[in-house]
C-alpha positions in Angstrom: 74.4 -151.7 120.7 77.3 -153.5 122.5 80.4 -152.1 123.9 82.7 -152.3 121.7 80.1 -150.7 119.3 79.9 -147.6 121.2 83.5 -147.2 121.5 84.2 -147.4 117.5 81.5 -145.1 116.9 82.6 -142.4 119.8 86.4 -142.9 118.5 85.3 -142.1 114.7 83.5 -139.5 115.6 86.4 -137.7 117.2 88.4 -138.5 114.9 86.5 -137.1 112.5 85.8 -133.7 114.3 89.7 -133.5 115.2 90.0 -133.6 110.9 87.8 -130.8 110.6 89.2 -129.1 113.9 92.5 -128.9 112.3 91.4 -128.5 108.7 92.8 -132.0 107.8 92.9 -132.4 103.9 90.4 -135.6 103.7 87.4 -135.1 106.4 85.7 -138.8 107.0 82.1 -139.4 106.0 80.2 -139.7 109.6 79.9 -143.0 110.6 76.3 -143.7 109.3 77.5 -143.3 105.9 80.1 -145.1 105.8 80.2 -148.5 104.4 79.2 -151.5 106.0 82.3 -153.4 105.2 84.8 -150.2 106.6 82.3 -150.3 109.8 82.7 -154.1 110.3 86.4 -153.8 110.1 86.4 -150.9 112.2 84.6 -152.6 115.3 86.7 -155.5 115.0 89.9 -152.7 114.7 88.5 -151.1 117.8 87.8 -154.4 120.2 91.3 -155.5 119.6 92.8 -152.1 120.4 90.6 -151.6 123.4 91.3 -155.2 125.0 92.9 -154.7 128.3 96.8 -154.8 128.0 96.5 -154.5 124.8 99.6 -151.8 123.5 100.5 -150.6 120.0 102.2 -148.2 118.3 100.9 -145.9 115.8 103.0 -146.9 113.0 101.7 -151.1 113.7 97.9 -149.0 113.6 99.0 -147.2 110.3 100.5 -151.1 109.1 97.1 -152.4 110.1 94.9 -149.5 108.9 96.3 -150.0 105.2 96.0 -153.8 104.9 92.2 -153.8 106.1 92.0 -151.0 103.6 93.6 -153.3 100.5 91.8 -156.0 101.9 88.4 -154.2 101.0 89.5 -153.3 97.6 91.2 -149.6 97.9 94.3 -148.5 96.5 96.9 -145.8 96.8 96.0 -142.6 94.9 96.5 -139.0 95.2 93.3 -138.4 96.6 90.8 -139.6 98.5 87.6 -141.2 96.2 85.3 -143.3 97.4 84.3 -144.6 94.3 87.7 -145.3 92.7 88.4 -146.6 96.4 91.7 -144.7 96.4 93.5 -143.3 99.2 97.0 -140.9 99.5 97.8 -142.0 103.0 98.5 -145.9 101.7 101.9 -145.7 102.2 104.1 -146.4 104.8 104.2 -144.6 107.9 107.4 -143.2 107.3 106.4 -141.4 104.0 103.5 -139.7 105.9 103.4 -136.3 106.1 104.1 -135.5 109.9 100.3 -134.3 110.4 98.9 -137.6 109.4 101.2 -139.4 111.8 100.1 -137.3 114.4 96.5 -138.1 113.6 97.5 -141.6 113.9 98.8 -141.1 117.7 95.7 -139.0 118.2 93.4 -141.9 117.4 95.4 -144.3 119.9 94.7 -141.3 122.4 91.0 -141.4 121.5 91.5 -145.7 122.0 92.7 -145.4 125.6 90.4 -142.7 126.3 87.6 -145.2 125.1 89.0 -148.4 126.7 89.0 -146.2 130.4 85.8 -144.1 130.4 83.8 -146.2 128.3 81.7 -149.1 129.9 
């Protein structure tokens, strides 16, 4: 498993147990079960972020998020289905409930964390 491998999969997974920590509305399947073409995207997400000097913002993250997410087929809805690929948090970051743009500044925090501890 390489590097940046380890990293996506650590920053998922804490992502996902801060959702169910704080009794987020749509808890992520773990990473196994997730789909090959959201885990693809999600390494490549993760070694870009994690490049040294890299910086962001959580809204450019959110921007980002939602156009790999149209780009493998899923749509704004008012819930979260896998099946019908639809998701309520497709929207711009502004329109996010505050929560969810918290979470968004929580996985940069989860990023840097990585991109310092994680060799």
């Amino acid at each position: 498993m390489t590097l940046t491998e380890r990293r996506a999969i650590y920053i998922y997974e804490a992502a996902r147990i801060e959702c169910v920590a704080s009794q987020r509305p749509i808890i992520p399947e773990p990473w196994e079960q997730r789909e090959e073409a959201f885990r693809t995207q999600f390494i490549a997400t993760i070694e870009r972020i994690c490049a040294n000097g890299y910086e962001t913002t959580p809204k450019a993250e959110h921007d980002s998020w939602w156009r790999a997410y149209e780009a493998m087929g899923w749509k704004y809805g008012p819930v979260r289905d896998r099946e019908a690929k639809t998701h309520p948090d497709m929207v711009p970051f502004e329109e996010l409930h505050a929560a969810e743009r918290i979470k968004d500044e929580i996985f940069l925090a989860l990023c840097r964390f990585a991109r310092e501890y994680i060799h």
